[in-house]
C-alpha positions in Angstrom: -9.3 23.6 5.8 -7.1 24.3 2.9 -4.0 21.8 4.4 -7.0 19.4 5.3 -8.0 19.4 1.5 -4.4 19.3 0.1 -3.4 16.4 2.7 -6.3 14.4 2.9 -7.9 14.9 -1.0 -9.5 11.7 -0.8 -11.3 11.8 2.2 -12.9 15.3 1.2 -14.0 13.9 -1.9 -15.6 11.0 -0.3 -17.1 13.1 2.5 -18.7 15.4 -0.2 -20.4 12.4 -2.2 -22.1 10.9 1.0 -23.2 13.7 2.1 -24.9 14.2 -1.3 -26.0 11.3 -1.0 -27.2 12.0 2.1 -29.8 14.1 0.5 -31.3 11.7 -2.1 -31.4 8.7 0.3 -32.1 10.3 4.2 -30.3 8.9 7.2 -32.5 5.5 8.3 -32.2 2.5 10.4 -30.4 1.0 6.8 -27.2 3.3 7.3 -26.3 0.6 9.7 -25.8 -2.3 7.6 -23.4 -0.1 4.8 -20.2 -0.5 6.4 -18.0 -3.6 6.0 -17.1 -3.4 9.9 -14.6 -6.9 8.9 -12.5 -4.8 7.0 -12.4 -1.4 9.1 -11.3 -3.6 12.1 -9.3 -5.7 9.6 -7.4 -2.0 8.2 -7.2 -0.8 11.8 -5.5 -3.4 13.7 -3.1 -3.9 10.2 -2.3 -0.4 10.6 -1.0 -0.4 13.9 0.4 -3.5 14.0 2.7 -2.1 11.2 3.5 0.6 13.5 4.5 -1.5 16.3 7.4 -3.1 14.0 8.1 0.1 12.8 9.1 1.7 16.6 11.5 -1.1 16.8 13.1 -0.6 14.0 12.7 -3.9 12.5 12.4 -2.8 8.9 15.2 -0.9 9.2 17.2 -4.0 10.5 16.1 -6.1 8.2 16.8 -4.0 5.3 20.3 -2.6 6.6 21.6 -6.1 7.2 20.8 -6.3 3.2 22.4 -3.3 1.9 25.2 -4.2 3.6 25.6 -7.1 0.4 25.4 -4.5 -2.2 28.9 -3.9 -3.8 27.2 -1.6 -6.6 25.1 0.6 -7.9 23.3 -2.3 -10.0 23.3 -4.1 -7.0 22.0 -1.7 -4.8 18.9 -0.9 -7.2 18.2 -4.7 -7.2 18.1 -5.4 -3.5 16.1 -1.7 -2.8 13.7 -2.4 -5.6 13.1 -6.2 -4.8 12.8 -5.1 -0.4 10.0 -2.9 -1.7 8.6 -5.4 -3.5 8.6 -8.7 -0.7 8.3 -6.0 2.1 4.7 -4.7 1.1 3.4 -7.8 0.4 3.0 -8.0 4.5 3.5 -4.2 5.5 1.8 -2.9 2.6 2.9 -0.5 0.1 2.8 3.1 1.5 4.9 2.3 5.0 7.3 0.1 2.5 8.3 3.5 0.6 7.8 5.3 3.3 10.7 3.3 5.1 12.9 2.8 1.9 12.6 5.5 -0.6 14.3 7.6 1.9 17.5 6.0 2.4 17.5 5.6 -1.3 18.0 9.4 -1.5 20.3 9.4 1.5 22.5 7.1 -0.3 22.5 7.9 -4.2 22.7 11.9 -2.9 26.0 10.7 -0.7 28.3 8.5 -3.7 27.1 11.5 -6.2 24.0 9.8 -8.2 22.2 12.5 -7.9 20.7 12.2 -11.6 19.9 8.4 -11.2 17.7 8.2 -8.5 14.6 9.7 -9.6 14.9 6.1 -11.7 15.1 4.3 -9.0 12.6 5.8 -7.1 9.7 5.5 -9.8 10.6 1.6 -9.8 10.8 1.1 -6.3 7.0 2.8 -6.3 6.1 0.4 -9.3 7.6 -2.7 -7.3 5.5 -1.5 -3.8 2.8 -1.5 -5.8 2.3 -4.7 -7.5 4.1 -6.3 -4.9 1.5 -5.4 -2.3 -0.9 -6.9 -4.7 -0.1 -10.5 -4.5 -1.8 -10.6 -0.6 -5.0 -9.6 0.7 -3.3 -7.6 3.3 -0.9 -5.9 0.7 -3.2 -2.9 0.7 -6.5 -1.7 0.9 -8.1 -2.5 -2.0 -7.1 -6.6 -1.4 -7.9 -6.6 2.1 -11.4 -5.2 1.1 -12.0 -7.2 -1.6 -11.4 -10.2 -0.2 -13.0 -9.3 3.2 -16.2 -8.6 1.6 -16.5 -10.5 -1.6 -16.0 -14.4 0.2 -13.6 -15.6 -2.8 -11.3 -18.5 -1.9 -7.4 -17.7 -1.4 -7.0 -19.9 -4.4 -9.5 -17.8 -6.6 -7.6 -14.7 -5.3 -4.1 -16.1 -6.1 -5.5 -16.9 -9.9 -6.7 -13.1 -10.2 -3.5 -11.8 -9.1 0.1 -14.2 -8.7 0.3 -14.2 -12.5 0.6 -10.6 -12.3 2.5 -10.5 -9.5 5.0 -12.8 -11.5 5.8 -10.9 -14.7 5.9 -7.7 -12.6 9.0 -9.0 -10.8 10.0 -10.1 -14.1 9.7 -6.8 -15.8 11.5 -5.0 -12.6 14.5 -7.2 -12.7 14.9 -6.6 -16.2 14.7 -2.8 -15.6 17.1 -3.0 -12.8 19.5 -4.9 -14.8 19.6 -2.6 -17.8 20.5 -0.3 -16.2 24.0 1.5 -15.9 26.3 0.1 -13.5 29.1 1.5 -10.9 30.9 0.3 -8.1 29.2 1.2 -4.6 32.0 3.7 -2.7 32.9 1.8 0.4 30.7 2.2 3.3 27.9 3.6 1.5 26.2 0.6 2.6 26.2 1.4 6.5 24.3 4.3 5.6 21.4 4.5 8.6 18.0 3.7 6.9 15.8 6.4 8.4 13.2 5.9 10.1 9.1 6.1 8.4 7.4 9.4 8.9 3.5 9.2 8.8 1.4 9.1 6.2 0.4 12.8 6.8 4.2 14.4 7.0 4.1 14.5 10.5 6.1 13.6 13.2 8.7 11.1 12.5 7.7 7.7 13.4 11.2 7.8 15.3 9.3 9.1 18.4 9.6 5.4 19.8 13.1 5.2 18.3 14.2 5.3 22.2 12.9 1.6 21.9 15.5 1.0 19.6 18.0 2.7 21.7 16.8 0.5 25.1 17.7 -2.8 23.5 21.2 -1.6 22.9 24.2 -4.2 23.6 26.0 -5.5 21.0 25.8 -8.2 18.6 23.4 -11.4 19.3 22.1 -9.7 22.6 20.4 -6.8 20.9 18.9 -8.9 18.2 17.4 -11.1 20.8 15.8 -8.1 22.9 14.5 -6.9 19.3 13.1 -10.4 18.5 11.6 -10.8 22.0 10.0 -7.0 21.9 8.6 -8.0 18.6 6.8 -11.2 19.4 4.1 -9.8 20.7 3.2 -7.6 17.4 4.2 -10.9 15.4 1.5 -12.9 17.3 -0.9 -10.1 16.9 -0.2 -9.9 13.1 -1.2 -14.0 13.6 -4.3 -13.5 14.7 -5.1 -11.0 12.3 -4.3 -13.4 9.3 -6.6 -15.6 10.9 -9.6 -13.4 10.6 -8.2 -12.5 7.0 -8.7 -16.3 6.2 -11.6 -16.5 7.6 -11.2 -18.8 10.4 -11.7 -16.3 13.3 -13.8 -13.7 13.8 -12.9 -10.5 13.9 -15.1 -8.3 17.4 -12.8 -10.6 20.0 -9.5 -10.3 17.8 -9.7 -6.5 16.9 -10.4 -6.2 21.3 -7.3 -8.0 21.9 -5.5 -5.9 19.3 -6.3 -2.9 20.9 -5.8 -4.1 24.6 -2.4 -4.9 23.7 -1.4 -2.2 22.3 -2.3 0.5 25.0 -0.1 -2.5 27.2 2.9 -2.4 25.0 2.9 1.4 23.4 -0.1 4.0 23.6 1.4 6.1 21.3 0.9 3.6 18.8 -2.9 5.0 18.3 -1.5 8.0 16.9 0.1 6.0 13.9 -3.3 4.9 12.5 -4.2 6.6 9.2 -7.9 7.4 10.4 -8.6 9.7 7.5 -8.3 6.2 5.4 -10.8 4.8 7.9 -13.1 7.7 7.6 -12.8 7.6 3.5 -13.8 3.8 3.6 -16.7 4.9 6.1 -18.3 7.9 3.6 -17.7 5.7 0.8 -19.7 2.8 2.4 -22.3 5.5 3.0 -22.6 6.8 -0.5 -22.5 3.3 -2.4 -25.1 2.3 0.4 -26.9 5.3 -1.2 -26.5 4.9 -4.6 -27.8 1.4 -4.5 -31.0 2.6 -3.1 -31.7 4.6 -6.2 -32.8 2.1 -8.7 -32.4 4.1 -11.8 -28.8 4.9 -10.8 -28.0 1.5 -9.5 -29.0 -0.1 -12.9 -26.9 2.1 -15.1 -24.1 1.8 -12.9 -24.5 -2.3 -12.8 -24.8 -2.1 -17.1 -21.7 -0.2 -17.2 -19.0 -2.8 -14.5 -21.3 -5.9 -15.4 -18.6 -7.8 -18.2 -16.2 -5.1 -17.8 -14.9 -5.3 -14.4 -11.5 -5.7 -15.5 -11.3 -2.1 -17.4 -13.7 -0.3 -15.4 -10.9 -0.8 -12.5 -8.0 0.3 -14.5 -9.8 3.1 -15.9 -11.4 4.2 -12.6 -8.5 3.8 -10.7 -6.7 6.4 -13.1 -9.1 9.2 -11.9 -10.0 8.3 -8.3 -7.5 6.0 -7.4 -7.7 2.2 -6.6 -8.8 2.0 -3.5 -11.9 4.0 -4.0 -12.6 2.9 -7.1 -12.7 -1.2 -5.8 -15.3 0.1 -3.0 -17.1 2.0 -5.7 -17.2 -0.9 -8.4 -17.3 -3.8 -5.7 -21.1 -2.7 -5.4 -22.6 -2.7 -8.5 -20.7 -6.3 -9.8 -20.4 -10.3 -8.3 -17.2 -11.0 -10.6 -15.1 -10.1 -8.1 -11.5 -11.8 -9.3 -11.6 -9.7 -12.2 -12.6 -6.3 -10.4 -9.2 -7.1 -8.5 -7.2 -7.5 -10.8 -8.4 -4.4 -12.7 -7.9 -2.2 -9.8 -4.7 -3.8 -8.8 -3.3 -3.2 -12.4 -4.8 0.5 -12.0 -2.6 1.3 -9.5 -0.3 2.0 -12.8 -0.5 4.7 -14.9 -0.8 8.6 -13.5 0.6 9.4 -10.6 -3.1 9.5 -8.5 -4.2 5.8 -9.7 -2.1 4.3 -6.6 -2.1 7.1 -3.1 1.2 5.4 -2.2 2.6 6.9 -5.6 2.1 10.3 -4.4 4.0 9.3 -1.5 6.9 8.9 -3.3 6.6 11.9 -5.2 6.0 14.1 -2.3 9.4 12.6 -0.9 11.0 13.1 -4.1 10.4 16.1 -4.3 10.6 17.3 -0.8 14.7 16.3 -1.4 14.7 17.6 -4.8 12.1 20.8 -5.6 13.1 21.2 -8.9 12.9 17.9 -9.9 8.7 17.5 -10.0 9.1 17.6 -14.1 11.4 15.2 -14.4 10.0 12.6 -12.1 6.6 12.8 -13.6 7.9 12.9 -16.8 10.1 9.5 -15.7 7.2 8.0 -13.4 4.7 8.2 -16.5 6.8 6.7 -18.9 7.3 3.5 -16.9 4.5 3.3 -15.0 2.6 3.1 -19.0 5.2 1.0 -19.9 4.4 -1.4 -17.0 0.5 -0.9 -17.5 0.9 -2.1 -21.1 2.5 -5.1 -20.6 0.3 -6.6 -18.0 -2.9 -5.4 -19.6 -1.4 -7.9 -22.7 -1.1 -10.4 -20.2 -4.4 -9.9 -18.8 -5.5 -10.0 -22.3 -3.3 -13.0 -23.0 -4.7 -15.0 -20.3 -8.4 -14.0 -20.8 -8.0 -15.5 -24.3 -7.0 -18.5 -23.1 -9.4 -19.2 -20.5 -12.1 -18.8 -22.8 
């Protein structure tokens, strides 16, 4: 129970406040209609889609053929932090630190910049994290959002790209004033290691052996990795599809699912179902809350004009995620609700859950570091939060 609670914080919270509830509003025929079944199918296919690439190895292809470029430590730190950025646009942000915050370590701990990387590391998290915000599958809280809301992709791109924008900006900037060194040769052919789960698990390199099959050299190996991937990219097609709206999602989450037990079984095991069960009991205790009129109401005065800082302030308690399933129900602007919790993925170090991923990585590598990183991470993560709540002030301005 305790390594439930310390693992999976979230979901006990969550479970806690439905079944609470639970006992103002008793179980009834209405239960039914709380969940958003588009986005649990939506997050569950996502999620092990993700997985697929990852027991190829295709992140850590893509990214090693990268590195390779880097001829310093400037260098290096641009084309890490800018992979975390792109890459969780499509894979989201937790599996993009997951895969690259490692080899960060591996590779800063083996030329002797020991004392930089927590740096690196906090901007890497900052880049996953507003990276993943400029698509609705980038993480949760889009892929809810715009599942359940019906905003247009152009409406979403206006609530978020200009964000987006001045975050890579800001992170280039960072990168660049930064000290620099020349990269010791062969640092660069360092093995990016392989993603463990979410929970600390087993490594995700249990269908490394995949990798290993399509051995050869040279164009032959790529080709067996590009023909073994297919299938998940045609997948990850369809699943875009139902993202945009223009298939449904019962026959495309069936196929998902039929596929993989074809292609890898073990796949299943790769699905963060804790994060499907938090979406579930908070489903069930907005669907409550919203039957208590007196509650409802004060909850609706309180978002109702303020969507934008209700999200970042939320978010800095509860997280994101949670807080855009909370908020979404008691509010009909929508844009600005995501781009408040999007935004709120900045600041302390529970706002965004893939934060803490980072951390516990960090700190995993370095236990004596845990004051310096959250001294570090808090520093720019405000620093970060600032600036684009002046844009978002900015821009509100000027629209009026």
């Amino acid at each position: 129970m305790k390594l439930l609670l310390k693992n999976e914080t979230v979901f006990c919270v969550s479970l806690v406040l439905a079944l609470l509830s639970m006992l103002a509003v008793h179980p009834d025929k209405g239960y039914l209609a709380y969940p958003d079944y588009r986005t649990l199918a939506l997050l569950f296919c996502l999620m092990i889609i993700v997985a697929g690439f990852q027991s190829l190895g295709v992140f850590a292809k893509l990214g090693q053929a990268l590195l390779r470029r880097a001829g310093s430590r400037r260098e290096l730190s641009a084309v890490l932090v800018l992979l975390c950025f792109f890459s969780s646009m499509v894979i989201t942000n937790d599996v993009t630190l997951l895969t690259f915050v490692p080899f960060t370590m591996l590779v800063f701990g083996m030329v002797g910049w020991k004392e930089q990387v927590v740096r690196l590391v906090v901007l890497e998290t900052i880049a996953a994290n507003l990276g993943s915000m400029a698509t609705p599958i980038g993480n949760p809280q889009n892929l809810y959002l715009y599942s359940m809301s019906g905003i247009t992709a152009g409406e979403f791109a206006f609530a978020v790209l200009p964000y987006a924008g001045l975050s890579l900006v800001l992170l280039l900037a960072a990168v660049l004033a930064g000290a620099d060194e020349r990269l010791p040769e062969g640092a660069g052919e360092q093995q990016l290691p392989e993603a463990k789960k979410r929970d600390g698990g087993e490594n995700a390199g249990e269908h490394g052996g995949v990798l290993e099959e399509s051995g050869g050299e040279g164009g032959g190996r790529e080709e067996r990795l590009l023909r073994r991937s297919l299938p998940f990219l045609l997948l990850l097609l369809l699943c875009l599809l139902v993202v945009f709206r223009v298939l449904p999602y019962p026959p495309v989450l069936c196929c998902v699912a039929a596929a993989v037990l074809l292609l890898d079984r073990k796949l299943y095991r790769s699905v963060d179902y804790f994060l499907l069960l938090t979406f579930l009991c908070f489903f069930v205790f907005i669907g409550n809350i919203k039957r208590i009129p007196e509650v409802s109401s004060l909850l609706v005065a309180v978002v109702d004009g303020r969507e934008l800082l209700t999200g970042i302030l939320a978010s800095q308690v509860i997280s994101n995620v949670p807080a855009a399933i909370l908020l979404a129900g008691f509010t009909r602007n929508f844009t600005a609700l995501l781009t408040g919790v999007n935004l709120g993925g900045l600041g302390t170090l529970i706002a965004s859950l893939a934060s803490l991923i980072s951390f516990k990585l960090y700190t995993r590598e370095y236990p004596a570091g845990k004051g310096r990183f959250l001294k570090v991470f808090t520093a720019w993560n405000l620093a970060f939060l600032l600036a684009l709540v002046l844009e978002a002030a900015l821009l509100y301005a000027w629209r009026g």
